[in-house]
N, CA, C and O atoms as CSV, one atom per row, in Angstrom:
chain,resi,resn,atom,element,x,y,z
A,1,UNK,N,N,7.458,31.196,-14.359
A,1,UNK,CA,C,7.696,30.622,-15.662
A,1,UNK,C,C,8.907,29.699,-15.571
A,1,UNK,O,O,9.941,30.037,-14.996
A,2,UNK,N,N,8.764,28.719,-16.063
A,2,UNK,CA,C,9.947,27.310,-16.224
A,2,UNK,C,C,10.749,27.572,-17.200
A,2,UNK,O,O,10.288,27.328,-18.315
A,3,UNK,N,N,12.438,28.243,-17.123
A,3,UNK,CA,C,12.621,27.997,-17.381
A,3,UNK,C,C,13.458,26.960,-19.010
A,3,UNK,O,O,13.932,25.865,-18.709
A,4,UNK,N,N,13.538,27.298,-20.211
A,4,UNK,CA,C,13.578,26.543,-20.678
A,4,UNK,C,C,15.272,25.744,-20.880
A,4,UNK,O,O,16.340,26.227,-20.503
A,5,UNK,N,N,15.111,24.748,-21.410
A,5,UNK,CA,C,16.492,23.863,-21.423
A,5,UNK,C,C,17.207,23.570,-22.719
A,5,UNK,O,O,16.978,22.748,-23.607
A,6,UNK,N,N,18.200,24.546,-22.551
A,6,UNK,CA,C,18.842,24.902,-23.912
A,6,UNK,C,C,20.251,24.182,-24.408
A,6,UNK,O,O,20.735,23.853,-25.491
A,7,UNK,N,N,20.707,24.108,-22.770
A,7,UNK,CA,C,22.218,23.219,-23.286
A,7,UNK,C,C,22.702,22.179,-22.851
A,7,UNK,O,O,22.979,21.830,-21.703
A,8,UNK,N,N,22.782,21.759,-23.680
A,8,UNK,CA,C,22.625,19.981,-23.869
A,8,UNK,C,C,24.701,19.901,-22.909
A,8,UNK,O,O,25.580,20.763,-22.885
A,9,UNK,N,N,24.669,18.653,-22.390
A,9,UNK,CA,C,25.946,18.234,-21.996
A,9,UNK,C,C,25.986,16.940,-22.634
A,9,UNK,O,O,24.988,16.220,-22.607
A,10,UNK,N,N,27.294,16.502,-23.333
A,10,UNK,CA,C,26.925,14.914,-23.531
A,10,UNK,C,C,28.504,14.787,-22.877
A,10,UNK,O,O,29.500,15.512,-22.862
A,11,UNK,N,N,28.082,13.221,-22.260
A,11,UNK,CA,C,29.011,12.459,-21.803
A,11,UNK,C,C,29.105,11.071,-22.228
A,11,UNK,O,O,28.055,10.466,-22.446
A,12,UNK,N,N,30.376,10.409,-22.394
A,12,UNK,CA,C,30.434,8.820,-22.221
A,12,UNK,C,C,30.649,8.093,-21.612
A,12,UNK,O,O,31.627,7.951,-20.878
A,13,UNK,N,N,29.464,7.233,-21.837
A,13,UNK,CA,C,29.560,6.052,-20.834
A,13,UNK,C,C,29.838,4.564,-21.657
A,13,UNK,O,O,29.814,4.339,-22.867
A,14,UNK,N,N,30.047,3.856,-20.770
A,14,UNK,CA,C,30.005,2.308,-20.920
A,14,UNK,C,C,28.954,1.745,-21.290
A,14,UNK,O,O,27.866,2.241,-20.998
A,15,UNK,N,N,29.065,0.406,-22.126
A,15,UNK,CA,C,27.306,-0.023,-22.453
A,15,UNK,C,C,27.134,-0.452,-20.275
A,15,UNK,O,O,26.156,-0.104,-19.613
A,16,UNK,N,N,27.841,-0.896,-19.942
A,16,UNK,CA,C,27.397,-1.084,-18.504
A,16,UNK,C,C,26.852,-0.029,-17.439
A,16,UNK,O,O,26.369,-0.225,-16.324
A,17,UNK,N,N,27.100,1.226,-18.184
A,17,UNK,CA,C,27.049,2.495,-17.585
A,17,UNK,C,C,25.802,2.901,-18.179
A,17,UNK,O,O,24.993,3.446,-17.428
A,18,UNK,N,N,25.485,2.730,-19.435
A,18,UNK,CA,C,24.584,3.216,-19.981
A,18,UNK,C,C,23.071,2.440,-18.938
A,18,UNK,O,O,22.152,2.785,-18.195
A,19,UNK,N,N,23.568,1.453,-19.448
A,19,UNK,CA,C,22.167,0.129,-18.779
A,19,UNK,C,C,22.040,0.177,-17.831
A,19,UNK,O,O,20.855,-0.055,-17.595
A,20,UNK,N,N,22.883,0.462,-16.476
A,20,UNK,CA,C,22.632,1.055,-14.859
A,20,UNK,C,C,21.934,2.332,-14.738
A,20,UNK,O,O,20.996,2.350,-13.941
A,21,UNK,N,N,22.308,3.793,-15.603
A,21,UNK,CA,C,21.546,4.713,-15.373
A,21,UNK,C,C,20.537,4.082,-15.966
A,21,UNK,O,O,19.726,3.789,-15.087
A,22,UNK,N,N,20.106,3.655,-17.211
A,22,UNK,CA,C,18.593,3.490,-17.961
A,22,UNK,C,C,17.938,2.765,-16.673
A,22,UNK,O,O,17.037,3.506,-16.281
A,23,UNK,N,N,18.000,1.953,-16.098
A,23,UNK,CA,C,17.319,1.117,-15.545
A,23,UNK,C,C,16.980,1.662,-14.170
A,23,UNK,O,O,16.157,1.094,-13.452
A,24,UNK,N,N,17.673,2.864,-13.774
A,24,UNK,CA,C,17.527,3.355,-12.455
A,24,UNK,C,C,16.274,4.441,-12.950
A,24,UNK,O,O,15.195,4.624,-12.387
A,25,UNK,N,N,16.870,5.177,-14.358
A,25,UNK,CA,C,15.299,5.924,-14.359
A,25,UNK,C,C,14.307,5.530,-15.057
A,25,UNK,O,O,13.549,6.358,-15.563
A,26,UNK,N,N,14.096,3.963,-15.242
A,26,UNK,CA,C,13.211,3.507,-15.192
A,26,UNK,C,C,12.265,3.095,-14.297
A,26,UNK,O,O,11.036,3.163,-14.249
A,27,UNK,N,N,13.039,2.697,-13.668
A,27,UNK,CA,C,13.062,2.251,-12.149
A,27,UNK,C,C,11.898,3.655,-11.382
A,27,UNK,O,O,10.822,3.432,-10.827
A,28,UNK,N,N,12.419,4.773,-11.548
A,28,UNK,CA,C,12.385,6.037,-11.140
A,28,UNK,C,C,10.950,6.746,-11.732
A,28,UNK,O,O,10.188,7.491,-11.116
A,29,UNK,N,N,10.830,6.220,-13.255
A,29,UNK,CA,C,9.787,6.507,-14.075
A,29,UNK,C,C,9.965,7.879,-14.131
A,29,UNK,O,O,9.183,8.776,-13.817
A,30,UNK,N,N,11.395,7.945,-14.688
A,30,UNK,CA,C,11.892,9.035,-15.546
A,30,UNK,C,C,12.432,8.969,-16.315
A,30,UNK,O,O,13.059,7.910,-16.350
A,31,UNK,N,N,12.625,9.733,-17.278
A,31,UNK,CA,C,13.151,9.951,-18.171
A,31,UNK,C,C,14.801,9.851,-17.923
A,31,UNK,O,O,15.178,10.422,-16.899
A,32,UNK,N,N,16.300,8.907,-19.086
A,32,UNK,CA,C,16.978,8.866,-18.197
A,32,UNK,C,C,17.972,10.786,-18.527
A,32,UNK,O,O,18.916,11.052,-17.783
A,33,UNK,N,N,17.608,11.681,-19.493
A,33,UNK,CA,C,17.993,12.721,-18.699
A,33,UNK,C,C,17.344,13.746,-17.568
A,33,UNK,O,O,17.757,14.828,-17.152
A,34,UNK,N,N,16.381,13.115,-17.297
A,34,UNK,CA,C,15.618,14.079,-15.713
A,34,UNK,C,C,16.283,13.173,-14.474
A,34,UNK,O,O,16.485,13.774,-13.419
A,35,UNK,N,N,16.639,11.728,-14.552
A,35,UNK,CA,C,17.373,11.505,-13.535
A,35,UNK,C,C,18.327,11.425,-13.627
A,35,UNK,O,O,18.762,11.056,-12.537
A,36,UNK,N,N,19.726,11.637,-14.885
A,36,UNK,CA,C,21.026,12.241,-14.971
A,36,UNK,C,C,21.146,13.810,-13.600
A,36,UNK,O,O,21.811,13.899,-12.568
A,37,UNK,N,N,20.058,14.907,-14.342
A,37,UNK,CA,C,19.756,16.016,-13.837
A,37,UNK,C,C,19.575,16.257,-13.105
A,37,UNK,O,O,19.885,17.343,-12.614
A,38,UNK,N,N,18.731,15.058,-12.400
A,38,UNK,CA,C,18.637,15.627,-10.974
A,38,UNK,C,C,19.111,15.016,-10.093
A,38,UNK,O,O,19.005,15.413,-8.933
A,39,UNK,N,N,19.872,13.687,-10.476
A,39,UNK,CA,C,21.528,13.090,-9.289
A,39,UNK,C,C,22.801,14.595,-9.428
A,39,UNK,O,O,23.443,15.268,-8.621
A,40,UNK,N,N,22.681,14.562,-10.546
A,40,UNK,CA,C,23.641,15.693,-10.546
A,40,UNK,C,C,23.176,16.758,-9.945
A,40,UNK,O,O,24.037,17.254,-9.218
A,41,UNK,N,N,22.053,17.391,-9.936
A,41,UNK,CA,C,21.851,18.521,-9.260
A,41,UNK,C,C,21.259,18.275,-7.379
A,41,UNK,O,O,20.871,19.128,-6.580
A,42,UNK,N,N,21.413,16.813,-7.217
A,42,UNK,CA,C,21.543,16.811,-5.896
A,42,UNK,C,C,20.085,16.682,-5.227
A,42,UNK,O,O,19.922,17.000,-4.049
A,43,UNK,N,N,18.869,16.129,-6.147
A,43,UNK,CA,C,17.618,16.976,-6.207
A,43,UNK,C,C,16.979,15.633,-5.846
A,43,UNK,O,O,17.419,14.627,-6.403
A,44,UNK,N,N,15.975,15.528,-4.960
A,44,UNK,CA,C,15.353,14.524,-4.857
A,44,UNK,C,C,14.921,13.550,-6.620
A,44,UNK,O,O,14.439,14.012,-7.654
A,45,UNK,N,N,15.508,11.641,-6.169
A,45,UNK,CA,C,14.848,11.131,-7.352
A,45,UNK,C,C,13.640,10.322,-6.981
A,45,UNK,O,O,13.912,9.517,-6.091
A,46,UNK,N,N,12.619,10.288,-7.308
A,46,UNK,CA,C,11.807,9.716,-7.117
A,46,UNK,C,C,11.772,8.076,-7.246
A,46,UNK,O,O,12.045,7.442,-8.266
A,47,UNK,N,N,11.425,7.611,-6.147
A,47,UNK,CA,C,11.708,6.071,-6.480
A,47,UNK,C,C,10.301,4.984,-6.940
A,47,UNK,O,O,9.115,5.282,-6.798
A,48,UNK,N,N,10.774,3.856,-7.438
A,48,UNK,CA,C,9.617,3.546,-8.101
A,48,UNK,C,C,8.354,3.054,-7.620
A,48,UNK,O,O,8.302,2.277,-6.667
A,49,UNK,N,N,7.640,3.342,-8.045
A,49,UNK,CA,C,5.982,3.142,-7.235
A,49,UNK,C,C,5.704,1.454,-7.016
A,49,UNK,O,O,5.785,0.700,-7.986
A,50,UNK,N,N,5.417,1.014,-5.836
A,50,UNK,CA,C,5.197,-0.432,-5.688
A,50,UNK,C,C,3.831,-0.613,-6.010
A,50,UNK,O,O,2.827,0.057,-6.251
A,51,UNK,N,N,4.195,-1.775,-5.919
A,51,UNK,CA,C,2.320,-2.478,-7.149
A,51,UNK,C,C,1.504,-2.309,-5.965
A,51,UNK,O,O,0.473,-2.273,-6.635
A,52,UNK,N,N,1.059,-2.168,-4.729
A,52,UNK,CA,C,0.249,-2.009,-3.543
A,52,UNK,C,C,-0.064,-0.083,-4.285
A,52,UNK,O,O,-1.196,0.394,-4.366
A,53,UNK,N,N,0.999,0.547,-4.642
A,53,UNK,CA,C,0.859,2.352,-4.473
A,53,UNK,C,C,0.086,2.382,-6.241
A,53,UNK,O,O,-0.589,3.340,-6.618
A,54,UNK,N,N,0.352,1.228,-7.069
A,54,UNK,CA,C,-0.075,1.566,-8.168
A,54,UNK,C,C,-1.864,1.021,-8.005
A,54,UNK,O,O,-2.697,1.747,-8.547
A,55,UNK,N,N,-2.230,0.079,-7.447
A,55,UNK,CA,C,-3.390,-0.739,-7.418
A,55,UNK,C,C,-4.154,0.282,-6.291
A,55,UNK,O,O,-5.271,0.720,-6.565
A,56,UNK,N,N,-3.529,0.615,-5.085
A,56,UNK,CA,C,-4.141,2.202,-4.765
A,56,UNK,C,C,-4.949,3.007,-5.169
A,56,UNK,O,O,-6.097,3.248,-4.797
A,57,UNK,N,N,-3.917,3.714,-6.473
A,57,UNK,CA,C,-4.210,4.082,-7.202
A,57,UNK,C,C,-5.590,4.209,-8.186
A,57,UNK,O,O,-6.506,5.030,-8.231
A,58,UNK,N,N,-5.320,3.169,-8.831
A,58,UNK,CA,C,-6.490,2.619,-9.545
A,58,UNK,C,C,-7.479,2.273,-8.597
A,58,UNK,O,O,-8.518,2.923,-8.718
A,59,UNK,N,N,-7.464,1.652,-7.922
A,59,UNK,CA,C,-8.896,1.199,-7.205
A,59,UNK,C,C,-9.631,2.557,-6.213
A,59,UNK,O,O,-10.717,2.475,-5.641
A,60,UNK,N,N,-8.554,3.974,-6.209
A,60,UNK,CA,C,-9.146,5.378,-6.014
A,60,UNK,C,C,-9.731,6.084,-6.988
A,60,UNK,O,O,-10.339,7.146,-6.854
A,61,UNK,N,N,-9.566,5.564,-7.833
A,61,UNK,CA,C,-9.730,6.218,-9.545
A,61,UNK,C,C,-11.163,5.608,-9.430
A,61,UNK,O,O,-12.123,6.333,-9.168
A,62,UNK,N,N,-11.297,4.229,-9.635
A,62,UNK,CA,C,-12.964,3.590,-9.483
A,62,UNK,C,C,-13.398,4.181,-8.789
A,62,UNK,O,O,-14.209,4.891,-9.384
A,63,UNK,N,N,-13.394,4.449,-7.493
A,63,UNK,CA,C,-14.361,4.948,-6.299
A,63,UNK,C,C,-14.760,6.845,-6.732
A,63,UNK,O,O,-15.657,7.673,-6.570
A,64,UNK,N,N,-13.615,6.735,-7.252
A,64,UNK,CA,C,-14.109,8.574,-7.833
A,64,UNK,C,C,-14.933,8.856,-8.676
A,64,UNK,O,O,-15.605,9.886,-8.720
A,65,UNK,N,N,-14.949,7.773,-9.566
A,65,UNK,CA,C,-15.531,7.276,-10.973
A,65,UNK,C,C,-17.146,7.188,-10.528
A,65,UNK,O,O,-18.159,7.774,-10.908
A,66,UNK,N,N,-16.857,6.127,-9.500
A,66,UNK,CA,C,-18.379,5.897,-9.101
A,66,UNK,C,C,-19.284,7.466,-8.215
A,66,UNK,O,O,-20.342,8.049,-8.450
A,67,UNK,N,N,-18.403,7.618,-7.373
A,67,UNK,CA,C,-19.025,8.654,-6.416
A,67,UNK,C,C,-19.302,9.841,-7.447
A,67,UNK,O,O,-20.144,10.706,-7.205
A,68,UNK,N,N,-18.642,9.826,-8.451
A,68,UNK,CA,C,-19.280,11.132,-9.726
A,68,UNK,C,C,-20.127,10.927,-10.451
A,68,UNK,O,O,-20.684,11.819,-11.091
A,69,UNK,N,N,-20.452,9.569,-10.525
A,69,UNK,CA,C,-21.601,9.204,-11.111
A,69,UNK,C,C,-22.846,9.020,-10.255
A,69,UNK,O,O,-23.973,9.262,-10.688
A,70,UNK,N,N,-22.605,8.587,-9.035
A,70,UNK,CA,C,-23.742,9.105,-8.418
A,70,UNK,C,C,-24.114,10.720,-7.703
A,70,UNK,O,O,-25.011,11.015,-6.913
A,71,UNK,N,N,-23.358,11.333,-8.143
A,71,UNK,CA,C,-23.380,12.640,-7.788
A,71,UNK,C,C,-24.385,13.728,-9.019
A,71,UNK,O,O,-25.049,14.760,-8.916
A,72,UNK,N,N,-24.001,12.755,-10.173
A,72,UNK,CA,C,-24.218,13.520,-11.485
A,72,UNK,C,C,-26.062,12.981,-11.592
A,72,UNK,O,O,-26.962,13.669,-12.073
A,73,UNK,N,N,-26.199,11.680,-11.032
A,73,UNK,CA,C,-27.235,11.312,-11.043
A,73,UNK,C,C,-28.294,12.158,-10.001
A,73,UNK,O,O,-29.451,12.452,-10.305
A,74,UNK,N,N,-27.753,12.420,-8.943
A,74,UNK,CA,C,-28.600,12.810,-7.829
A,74,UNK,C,C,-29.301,14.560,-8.245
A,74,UNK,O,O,-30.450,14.997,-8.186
A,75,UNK,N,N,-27.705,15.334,-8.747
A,75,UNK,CA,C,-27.903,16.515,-9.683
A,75,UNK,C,C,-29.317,16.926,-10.694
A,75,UNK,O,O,-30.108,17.851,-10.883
A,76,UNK,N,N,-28.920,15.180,-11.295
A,76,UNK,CA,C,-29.526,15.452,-12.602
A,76,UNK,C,C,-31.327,15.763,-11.840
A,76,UNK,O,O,-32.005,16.787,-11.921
A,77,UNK,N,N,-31.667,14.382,-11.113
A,77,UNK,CA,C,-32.887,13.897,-10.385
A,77,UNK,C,C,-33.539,15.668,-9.656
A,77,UNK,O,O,-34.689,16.107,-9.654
A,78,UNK,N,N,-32.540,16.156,-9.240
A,78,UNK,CA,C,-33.315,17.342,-8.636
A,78,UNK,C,C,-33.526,18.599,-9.693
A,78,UNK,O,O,-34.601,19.174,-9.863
A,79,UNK,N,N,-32.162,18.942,-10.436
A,79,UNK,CA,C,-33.004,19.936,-11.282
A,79,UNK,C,C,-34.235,19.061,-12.086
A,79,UNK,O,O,-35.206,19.770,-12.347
A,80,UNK,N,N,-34.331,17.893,-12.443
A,80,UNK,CA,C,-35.728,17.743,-12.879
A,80,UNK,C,C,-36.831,17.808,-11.980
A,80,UNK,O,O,-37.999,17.638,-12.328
A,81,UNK,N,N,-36.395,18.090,-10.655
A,81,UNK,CA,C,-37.587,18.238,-9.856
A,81,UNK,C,C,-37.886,17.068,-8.810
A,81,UNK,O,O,-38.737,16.973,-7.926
A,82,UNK,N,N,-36.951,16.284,-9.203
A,82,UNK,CA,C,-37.106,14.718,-8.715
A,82,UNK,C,C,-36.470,14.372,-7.033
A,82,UNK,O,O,-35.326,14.722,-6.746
A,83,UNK,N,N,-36.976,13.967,-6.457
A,83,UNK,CA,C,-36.104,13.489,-4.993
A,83,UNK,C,C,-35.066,12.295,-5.644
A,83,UNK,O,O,-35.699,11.522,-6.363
A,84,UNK,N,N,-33.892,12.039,-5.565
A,84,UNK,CA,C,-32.894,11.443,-6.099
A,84,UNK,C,C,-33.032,10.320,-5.215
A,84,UNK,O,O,-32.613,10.479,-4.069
A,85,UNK,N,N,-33.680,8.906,-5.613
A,85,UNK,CA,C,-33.159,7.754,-4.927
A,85,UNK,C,C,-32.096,6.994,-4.836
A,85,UNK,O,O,-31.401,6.882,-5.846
A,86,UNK,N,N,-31.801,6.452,-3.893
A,86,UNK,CA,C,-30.069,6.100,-4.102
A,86,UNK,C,C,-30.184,4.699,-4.940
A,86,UNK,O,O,-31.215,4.042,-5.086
A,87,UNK,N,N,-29.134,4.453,-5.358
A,87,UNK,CA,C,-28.512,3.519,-6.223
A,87,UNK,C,C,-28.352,2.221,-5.935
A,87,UNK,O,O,-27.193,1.896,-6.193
A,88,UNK,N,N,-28.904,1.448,-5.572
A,88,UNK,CA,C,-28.437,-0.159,-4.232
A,88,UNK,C,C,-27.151,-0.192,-5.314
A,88,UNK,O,O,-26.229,0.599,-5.117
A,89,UNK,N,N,-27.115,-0.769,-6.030
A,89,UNK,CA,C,-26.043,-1.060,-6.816
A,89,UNK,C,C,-25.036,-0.426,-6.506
A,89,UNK,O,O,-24.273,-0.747,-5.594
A,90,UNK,N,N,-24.878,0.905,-7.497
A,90,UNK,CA,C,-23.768,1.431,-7.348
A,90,UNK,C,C,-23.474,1.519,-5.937
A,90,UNK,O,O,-22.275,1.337,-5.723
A,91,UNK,N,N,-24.139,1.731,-4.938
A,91,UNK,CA,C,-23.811,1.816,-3.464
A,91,UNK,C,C,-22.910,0.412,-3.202
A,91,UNK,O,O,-21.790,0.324,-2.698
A,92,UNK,N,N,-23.493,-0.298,-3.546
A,92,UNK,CA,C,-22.775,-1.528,-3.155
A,92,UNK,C,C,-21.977,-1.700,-3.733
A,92,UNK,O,O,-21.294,-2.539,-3.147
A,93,UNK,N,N,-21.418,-1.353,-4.869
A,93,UNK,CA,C,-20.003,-1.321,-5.608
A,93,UNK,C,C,-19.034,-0.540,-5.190
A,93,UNK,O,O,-17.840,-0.814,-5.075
A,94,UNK,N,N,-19.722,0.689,-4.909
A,94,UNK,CA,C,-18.331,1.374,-3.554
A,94,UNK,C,C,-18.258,0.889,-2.668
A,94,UNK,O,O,-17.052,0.831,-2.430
A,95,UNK,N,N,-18.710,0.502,-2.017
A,95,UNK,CA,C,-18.786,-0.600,-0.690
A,95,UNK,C,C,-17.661,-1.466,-0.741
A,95,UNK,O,O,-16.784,-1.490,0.123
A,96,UNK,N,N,-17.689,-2.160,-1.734
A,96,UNK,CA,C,-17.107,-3.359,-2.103
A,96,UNK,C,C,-15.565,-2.875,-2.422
A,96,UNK,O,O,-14.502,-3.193,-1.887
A,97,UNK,N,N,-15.847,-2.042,-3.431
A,97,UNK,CA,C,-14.167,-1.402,-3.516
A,97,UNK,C,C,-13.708,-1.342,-2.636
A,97,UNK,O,O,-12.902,-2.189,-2.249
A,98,UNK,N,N,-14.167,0.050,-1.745
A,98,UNK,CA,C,-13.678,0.410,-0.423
A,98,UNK,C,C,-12.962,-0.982,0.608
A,98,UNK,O,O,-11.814,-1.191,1.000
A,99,UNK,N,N,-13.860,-1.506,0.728
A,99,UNK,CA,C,-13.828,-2.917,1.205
A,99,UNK,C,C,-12.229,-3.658,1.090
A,99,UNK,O,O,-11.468,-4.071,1.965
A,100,UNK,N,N,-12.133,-3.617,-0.251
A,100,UNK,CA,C,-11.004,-4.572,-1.061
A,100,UNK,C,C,-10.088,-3.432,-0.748
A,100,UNK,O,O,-9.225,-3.553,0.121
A,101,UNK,N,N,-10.253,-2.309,-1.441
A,101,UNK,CA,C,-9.524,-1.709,-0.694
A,101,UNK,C,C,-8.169,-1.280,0.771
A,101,UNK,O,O,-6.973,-1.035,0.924
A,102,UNK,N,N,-9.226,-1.406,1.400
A,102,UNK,CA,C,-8.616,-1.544,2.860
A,102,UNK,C,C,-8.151,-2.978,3.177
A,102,UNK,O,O,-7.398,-2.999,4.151
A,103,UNK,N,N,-8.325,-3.851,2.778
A,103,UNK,CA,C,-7.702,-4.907,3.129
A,103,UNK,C,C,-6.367,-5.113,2.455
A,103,UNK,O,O,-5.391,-5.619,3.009
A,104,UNK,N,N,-6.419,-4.585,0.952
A,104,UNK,CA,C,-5.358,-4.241,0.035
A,104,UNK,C,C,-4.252,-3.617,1.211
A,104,UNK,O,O,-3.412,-4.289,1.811
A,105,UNK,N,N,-4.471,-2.305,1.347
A,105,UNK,CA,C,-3.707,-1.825,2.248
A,105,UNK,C,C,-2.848,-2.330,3.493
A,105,UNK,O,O,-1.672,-2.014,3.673
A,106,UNK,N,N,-3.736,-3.310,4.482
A,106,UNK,CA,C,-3.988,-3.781,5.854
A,106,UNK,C,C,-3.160,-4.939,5.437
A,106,UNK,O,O,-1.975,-5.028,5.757
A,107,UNK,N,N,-3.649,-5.637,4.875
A,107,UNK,CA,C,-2.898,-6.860,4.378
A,107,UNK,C,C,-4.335,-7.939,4.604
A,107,UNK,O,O,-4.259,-9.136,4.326
C-alpha cells in the first residue's frame, strides 16, 4: 500500500527559481512537486521523451490496434465455423507501419 502524502513543505523561490524548476519538470513530464521530491530525495528523474521515443510509441499503438483487429476477426470467423481468410489490406498496413517504422528508428 502507497503510502499517503500528508505534509506539505513550502519553500521560496525566485520568479527565476520558480521557472527553472517548472521547466525541468516539464521537461521531465512531471509534476513540478514529484520532481522537487524526488531531486530531493535523491531518486531517479525521469528525463524527457524525444519525438523518435514518442512517434515509437504511437506507431506501436497502430500495429497493436491492427494485430487486435485481425485477431478479433480470425476469432470471430472460427467460432462461426468459418476458416478465417487473411486480410490483404490490413496485412499490408502492418507491413507498411512496421516498415516506416524501422526506418524511423535506423534512420
Amino acid at each position: 500500500m502507497k503510502a499517503k502524502r500528508v505534509h506539505p513543505i513550502h519553500i521560496r523561490l525566485t520568479a527565476d527559481e520558480y521557472q527553472a524548476l517548472s521547466q525541468k519538470a516539464t521537461s521531465a513530464g512531471v509534476s513540478l512537486s514529484e520532481w522537487v521530491r524526488r531531486a530531493a530525495l535523491e531518486q531517479e528523474i525521469p528525463s524527457k521523451r524525444s519525438e523518435i521515443d514518442v512517434n515509437l510509441y504511437k506507431e506501436l499503438t497502430r500495429i497493436g490496434i491492427n494485430i487486435n483487429q485481425l485477431a478479433r476477426a480470425a476469432n470471430t470467423a472460427v467460432h462461426q465455423g468459418y476458416c478465417p481468410q487473411p486480410a490483404p489490406s490490413q496485412w499490408q498496413e502492418l507491413y507498411d507501419l512496421l516498415k516506416r517504422l524501422a526506418l524511423e528508428v535506423i534512420g
